[in-house]
C-alpha positions as CSV (number, residue, x, y, z in Angstrom):
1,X,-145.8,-38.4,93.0
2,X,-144.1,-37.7,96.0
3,X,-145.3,-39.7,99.2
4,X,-146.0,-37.6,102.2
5,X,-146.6,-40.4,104.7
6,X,-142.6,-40.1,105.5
7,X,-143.6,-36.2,106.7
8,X,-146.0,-37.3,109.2
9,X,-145.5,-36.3,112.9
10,X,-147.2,-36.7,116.5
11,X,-148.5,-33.7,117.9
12,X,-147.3,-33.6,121.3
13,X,-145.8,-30.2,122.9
14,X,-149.3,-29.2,125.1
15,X,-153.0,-29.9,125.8
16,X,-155.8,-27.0,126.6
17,X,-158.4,-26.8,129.2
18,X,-161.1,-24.9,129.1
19,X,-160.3,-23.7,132.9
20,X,-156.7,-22.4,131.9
21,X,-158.4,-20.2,128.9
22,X,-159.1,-16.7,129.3
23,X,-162.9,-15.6,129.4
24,X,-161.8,-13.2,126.5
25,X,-160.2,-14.5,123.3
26,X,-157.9,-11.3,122.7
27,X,-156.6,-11.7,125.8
28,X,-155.5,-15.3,125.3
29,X,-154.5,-14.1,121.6
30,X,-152.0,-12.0,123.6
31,X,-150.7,-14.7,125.5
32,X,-150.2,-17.3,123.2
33,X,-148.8,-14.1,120.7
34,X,-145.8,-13.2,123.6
35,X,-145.4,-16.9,123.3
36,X,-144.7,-17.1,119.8
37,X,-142.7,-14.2,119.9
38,X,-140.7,-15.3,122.7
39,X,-139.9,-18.6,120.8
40,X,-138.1,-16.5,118.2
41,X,-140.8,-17.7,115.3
42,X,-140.3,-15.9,112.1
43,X,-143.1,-13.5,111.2
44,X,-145.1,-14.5,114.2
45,X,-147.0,-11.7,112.8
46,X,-147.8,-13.2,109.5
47,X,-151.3,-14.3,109.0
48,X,-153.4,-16.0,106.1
49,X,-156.3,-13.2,105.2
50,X,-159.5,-14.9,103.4
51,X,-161.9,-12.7,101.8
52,X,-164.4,-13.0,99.1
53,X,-166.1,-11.3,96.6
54,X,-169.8,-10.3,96.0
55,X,-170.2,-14.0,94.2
56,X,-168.5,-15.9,96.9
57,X,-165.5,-16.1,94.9
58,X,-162.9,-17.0,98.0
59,X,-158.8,-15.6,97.5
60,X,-156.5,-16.3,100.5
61,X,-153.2,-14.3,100.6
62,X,-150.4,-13.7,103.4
63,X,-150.4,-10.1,104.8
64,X,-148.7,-8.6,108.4
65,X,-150.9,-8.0,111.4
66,X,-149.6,-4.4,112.5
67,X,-151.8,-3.8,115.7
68,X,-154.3,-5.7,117.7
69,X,-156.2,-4.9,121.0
70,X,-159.7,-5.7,122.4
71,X,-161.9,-4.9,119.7
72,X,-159.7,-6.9,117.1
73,X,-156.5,-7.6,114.8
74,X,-155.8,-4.5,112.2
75,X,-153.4,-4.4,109.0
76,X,-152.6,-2.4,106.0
77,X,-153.0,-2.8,102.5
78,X,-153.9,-0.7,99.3
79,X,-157.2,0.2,99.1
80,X,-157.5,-0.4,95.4
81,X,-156.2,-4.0,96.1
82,X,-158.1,-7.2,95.2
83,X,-158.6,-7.6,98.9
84,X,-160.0,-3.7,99.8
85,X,-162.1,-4.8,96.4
86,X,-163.3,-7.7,97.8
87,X,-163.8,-6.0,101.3
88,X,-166.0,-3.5,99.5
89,X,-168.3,-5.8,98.3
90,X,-168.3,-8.2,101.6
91,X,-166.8,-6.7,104.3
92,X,-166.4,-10.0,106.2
93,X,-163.3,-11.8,106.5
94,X,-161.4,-14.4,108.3
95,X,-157.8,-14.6,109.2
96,X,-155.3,-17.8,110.6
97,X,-151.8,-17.5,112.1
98,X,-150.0,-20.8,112.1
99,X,-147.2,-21.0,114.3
100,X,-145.4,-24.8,113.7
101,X,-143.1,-25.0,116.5
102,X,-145.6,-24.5,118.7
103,X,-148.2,-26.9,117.2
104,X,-150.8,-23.8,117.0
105,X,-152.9,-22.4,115.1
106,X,-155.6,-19.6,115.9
107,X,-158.6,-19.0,113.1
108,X,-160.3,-15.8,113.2
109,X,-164.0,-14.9,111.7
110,X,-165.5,-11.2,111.3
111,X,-166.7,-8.2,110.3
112,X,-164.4,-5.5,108.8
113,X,-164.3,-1.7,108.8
114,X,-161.5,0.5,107.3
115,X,-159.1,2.0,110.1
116,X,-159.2,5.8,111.3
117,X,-157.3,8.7,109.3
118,X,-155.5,9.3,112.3
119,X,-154.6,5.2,113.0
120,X,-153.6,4.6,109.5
121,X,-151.5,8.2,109.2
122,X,-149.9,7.0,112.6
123,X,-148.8,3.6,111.3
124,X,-147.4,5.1,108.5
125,X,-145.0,7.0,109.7
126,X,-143.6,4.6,111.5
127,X,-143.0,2.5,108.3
128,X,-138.9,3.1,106.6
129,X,-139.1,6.0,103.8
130,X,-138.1,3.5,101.5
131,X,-141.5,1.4,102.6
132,X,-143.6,4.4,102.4
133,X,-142.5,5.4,99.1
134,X,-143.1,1.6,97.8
135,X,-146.5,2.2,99.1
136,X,-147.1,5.5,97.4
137,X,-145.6,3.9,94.2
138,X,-146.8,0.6,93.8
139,X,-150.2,0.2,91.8
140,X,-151.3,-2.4,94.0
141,X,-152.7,-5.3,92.3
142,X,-153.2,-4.0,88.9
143,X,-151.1,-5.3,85.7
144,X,-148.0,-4.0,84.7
145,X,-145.7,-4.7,81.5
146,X,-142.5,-5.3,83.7
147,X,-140.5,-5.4,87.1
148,X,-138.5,-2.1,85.2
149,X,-141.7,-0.5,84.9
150,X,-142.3,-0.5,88.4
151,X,-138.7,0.2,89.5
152,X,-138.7,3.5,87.0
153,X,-142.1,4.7,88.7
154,X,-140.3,4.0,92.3
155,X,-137.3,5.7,91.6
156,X,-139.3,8.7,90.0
157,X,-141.4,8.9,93.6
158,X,-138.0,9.1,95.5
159,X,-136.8,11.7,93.4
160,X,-140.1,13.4,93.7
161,X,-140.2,13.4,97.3
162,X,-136.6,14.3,98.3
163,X,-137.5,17.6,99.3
164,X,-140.9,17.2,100.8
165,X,-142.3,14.9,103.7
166,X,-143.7,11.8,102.3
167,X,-147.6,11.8,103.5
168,X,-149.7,8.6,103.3
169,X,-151.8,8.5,100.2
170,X,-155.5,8.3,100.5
171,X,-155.2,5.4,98.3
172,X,-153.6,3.1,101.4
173,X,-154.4,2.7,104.6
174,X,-155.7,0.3,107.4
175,X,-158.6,-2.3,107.9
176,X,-159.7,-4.0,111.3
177,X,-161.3,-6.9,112.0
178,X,-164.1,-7.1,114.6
179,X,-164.1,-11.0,115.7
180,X,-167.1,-12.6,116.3
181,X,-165.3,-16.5,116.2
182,X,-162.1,-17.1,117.4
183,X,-160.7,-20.6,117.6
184,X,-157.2,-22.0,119.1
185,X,-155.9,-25.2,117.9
186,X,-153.5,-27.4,120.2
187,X,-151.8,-30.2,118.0
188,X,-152.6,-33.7,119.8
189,X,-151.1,-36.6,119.9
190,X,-153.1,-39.3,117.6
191,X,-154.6,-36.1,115.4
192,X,-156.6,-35.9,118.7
193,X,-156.1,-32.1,118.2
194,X,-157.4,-29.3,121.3
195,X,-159.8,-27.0,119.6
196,X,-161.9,-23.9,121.7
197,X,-163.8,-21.7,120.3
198,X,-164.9,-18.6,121.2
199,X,-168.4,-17.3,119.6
200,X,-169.8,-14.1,120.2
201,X,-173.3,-14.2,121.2
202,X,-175.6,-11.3,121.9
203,X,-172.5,-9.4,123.3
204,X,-171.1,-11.7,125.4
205,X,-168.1,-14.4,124.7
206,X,-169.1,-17.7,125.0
207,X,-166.2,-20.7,125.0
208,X,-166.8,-24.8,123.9
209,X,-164.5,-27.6,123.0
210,X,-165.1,-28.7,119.3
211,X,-164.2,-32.4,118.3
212,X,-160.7,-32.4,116.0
């Protein structure tokens, strides 16, 4: 068994006060977002999506956050996905973007509605032809015999849609998240860790320091 005690480091980049914080949490999600972004971190856009099923059957997986703004964080998927399965049975999910250099992390929980027609048709057209026609030909989540399988039914969408705009299926398309919790995590030094929470009460924000 390897020993992890060698891997061990002091947190010790930056501390948070409550007085530096913004009174909303998407606006300091933008701030500390520019900042991650600005520190060159790969996929600074990547975050861990957690839903669960009508049991309580919990499944994590990595997915690309593709818009965010005041009401919330948005991304795109397949809607017959294990995820847009689970989201149809409990449409409440949480998200976390870990960002290493930085010592941060930012946990998200909330409520979850699909995106617009006209949002997820806009994203999609910004996405390369090749990703769009990856979207239209991969059966998202389901079993297939063989990588060549899936390669055969790509190559048959591209040579089905040379001549003809590629339009998003109805089987893809976007999800947001409404946030009612939002928490950013400062490493500290000791594992005396900075941790405020936002929690949405009754319409308003409301900000406290939690104990690491």
């Amino acid at each position: 068994m390897q020993s992890f005690i060698a891997t061990r480091r002091e947190y010790n980049r930056k501390k948070l006060s409550e007085t530096e914080m913004c009174t909303h949490p998407m606006d300091q999600f933008n701030i500390w977002f520019e900042e991650a972004l600005a520190y060159d971190i790969v996929e600074a856009n990547a975050m861990a999506l957690a839903t669960s099923n009508q049991s309580g059957q919990p499944s994590v997986r990595m997915v690309l956050l593709k818009n965010y703004d005041s009401q919330g964080f948005a991304f795109y998927t397949n809607y017959g996905s294990r995820k847009a399965k689970d989201l149809e049975q409990n449409p409440n999910a949480s998200l976390m973007f870990w960002w290493g250099p930085l010592e941060r992390q930012i946990r998200v929980e909330g409520k979850v509605e699909k995106t617009s027609d006209s949002e997820s048709d806009k994203y999609f057209s910004t996405r390369t032809k090749m990703s769009r026609l990856a979207a239209i030909a991969s059966p998202q989540s389901q079993i297939i015999r063989e990588r060549k399988e899936l390669l055969d039914h790509f190559e048959k969408v591209c040579q089905e849609h040379k001549e003809k705009s590629i339009v998003r299926p109805k089987s893809w398309g976007g999800y947001r998240i409404f946030p009612s919790m939002v928490e950013f995590w400062q490493g500290g030094e000791h594992r005396l860790h900075d941790r405020i929470r936002y929690q949405l009460t009754e319409g308003s924000w409301h900000l406290d320091r939690l104990a690491p």
